[in-house]
N, C-alpha and C positions, 0 to 999 in steps of 0.2 A: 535150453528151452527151445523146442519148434514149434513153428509161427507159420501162421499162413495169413497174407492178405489177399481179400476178397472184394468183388462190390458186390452189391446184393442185387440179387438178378427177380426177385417180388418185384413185381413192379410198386406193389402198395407196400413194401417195404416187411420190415418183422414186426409185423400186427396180426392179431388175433389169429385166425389159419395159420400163417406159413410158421409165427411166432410158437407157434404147439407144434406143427411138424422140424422144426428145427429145436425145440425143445426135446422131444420124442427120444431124436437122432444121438442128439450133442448126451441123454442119459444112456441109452443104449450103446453110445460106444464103448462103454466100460473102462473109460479112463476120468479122469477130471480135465474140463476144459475151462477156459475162461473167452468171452468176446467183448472186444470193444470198439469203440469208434477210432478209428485212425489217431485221435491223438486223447483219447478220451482214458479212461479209468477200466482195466479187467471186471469185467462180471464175471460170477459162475454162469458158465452156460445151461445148467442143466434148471436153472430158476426160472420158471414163466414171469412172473414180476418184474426180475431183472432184466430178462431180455426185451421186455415189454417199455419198461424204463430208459432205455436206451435211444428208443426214442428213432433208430435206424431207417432212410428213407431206402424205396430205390434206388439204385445206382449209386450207393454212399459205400465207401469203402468201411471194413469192418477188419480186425484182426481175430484171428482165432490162435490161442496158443495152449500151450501144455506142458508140464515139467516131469510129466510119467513116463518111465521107459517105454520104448516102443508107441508112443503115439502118433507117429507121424502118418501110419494109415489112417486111423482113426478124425486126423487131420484134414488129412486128403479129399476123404468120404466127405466131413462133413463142409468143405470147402465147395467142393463138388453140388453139393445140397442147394449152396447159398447164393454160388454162381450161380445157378441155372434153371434157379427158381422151382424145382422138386416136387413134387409131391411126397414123395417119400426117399428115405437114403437110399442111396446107390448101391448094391454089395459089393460092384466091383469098382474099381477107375478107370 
């Protein structure tokens, strides 16, 4: 499984805005993700609810992982996102 931990670089955390742009991201990668809080429980990432539920502040560490072949770009990207508070996915790293 690869695994990426992150903090969340929102300052307002994954609410409403950045929670849709890293929903957007985490469907468009075209793998299946899951995130969660450091020692918390996997979500699907690609769920608004879920990741709304999660309840994530700024600067709170989160994990992103994946059991699909080849997702570690898709990882990357969407790590990339979270750190640094995005507007949108990155294409490259």
């Amino acid at each position: 499984m690869a695994e990426r931990r992150v903090n969340v670089g929102w300052a307002e955390g994954l609410h409403a805005r950045p929670a849709s742009i890293f929903v957007r991201a985490a469907t468009a990668s075209g793998v299946p993700v899951t995130i969660a809080k450091a020692d918390g429980t996997p979500v699907n990432a690609a769920s608004m609810l879920a990741v709304l539920g999660l309840g994530a502040q700024g600067g709170e560490e989160i994990v992103l992982a994946s059991e699909a072949e080849g997702s570690d770009a898709a990882l990357d990207r969407l790590a990339k996102l979270v750190a640094e508070g995005l507007e949108e996915l990155p294409e490259t790293v």
